[in-house]
N, C-alpha and C positions, 0 to 999 in steps of 0.2 A: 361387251366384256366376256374374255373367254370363264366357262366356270372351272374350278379346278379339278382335276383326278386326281386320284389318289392309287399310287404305286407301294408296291407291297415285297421284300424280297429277305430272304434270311440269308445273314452274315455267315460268313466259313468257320467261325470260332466265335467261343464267347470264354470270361473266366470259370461259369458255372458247367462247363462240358453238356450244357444243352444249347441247340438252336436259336437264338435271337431273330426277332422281327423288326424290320427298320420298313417306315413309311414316312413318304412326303409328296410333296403336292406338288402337280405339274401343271400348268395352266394350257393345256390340249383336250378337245372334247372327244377325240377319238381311240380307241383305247388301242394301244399299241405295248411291245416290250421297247426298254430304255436302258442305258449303260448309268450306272453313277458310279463316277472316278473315286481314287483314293483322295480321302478329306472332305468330302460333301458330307455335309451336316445334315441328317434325316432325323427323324422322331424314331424312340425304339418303343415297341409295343409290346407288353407281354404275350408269353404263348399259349395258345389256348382261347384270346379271344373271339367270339364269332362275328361274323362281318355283318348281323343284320345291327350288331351293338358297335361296330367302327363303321356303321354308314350313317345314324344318327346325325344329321347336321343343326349345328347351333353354333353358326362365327366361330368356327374351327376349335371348339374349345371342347369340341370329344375327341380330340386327336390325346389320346394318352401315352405318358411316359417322358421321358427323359431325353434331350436332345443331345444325340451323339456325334461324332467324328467318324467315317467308314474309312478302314485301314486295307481294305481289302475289295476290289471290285467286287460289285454285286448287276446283277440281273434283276429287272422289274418287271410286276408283268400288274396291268390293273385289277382292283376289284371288280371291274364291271365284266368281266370275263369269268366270275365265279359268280355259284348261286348264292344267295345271301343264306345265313344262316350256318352256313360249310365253317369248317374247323382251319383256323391259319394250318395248324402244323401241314394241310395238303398242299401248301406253296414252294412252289420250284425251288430251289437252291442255285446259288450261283452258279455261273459257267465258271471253268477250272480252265 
């Protein structure tokens, strides 16, 4: 069984006029960038958190936040491509 990654990518808008974090699990062990279309349902994460605190595994249940709808293509790029500890807000923004 593949283990899951976890994709990480900040939405083009949000209503609060700050950046949004949306993550979701891909079942690939290699880390790669990924497209997710309009309407894929991702987990949104608040900003600010550090990734040695969204690498914590426990049967997915530190994945925090609210499961949303993406209205807007977004760009993933894995955590395992960042140091842990590092600040979300250093995460790519969508391709335009």
């Amino acid at each position: 069984m593949s283990r899951m990654q976890f994709y990480i990518a900040k939405t083009k808008t949000d209503r609060n006029s700050a950046n949004i974090l949306a993550v979701f699990a891909c079942g690939r062990d290699e880390p790669q960038w990924c497209w997710v279309p309009v309407g894929f349902v991702v987990q949104l994460i608040n900003q600010g958190v550090p990734f040695n605190t969204l690498l914590k595994r426990s049967d997915n249940d530190y994945v925090k936040g609210a499961r949303v709808e993406v209205h807007d293509e977004v760009f993933l790029r894995t955590v395992a491509n960042n140091t842990p500890g590092d600040s979300l807000d250093n995460l790519p923004t969508i391709v335009e």
